[in-house]
C-alpha positions, 0 to 999 in steps of 0.5 A, a space after each residue: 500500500 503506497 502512503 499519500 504525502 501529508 498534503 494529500 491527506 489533508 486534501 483528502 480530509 478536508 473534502 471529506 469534511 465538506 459533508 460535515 457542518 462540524 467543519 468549515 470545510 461545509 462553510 466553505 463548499 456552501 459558499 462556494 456553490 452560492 457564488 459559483 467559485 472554483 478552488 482559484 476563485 476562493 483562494 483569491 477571495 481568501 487570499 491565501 494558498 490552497 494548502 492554507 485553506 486545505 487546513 482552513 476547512 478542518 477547523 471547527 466552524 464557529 457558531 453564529 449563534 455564538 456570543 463569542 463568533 466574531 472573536 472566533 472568527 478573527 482568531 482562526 483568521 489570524 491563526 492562517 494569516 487570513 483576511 477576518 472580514 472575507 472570513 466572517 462575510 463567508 460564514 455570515 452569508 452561509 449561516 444565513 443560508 443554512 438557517 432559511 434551509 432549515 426553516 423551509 425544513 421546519 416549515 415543511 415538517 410543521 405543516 407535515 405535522 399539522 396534517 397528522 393532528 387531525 384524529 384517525 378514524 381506525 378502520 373498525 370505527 365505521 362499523 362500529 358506530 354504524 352497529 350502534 347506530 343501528 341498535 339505536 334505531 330499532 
């Protein structure tokens, strides 16, 4: 079995990541797919190489939600030498994205919910109230 050098093992991990919100590696490719950027267009919006952002994707993906996110976010962007403000524009737009997502999710699944509210009737109900009825009338 040949071994990938380290470059490649982070390439590989990092695209891994992509499918995983933990990551911002899922930032990043949501990102990507809004705007329509290849790897090139991204690096430039980054200004960074693509070893460094490889290495970006397998941090921890701040919370937006987070009281401490911007602080978050300038900390990982000095930590690669990165610009903060592309850096949190990135996370921002995507959390936005991500949260209309959900709530489309949610809507979906509430109105799902409130189909299903409304009470069955078991197939032995007819008949039954139907006996009743019947012994009712005579």
């Amino acid at each position: 079995m040949s071994e990938l050098p380290p470059r490649d093992l982070v390439a590989n991990a990092a695209a891994r990541a992509a499918h995983r919100p933990f990551y911002l590696a899922s930032a990043i490719a949501t990102f990507q797919e809004l705007r329509d950027l290849d790897d090139g267009g991204l690096l430039q919006f980054l200004n960074c190489s693509m070893e460094t952002l490889n290495r970006l994707r397998l941090c921890r993906r701040p919370d937006a939600d987070s009281s401490e996110f911007q602080s978050d976010v300038r900390r990982i962007a000095d930590a690669f030498a990165i610009d903060s403000t592309s850096l949190l524009s990135l996370l921002r737009e995507t959390a936005s994205v991500d949260a209309m997502r959900g709530s489309q999710a949610d809507a979906s699944t509430g109105f799902l919910m409130a189909a299903r509210d409304k009470p069955r009737r078991r197939r032995g109900d007819d008949k039954s109230k139907k006996a009743d009825d019947d012994e009712d009338g005579d």
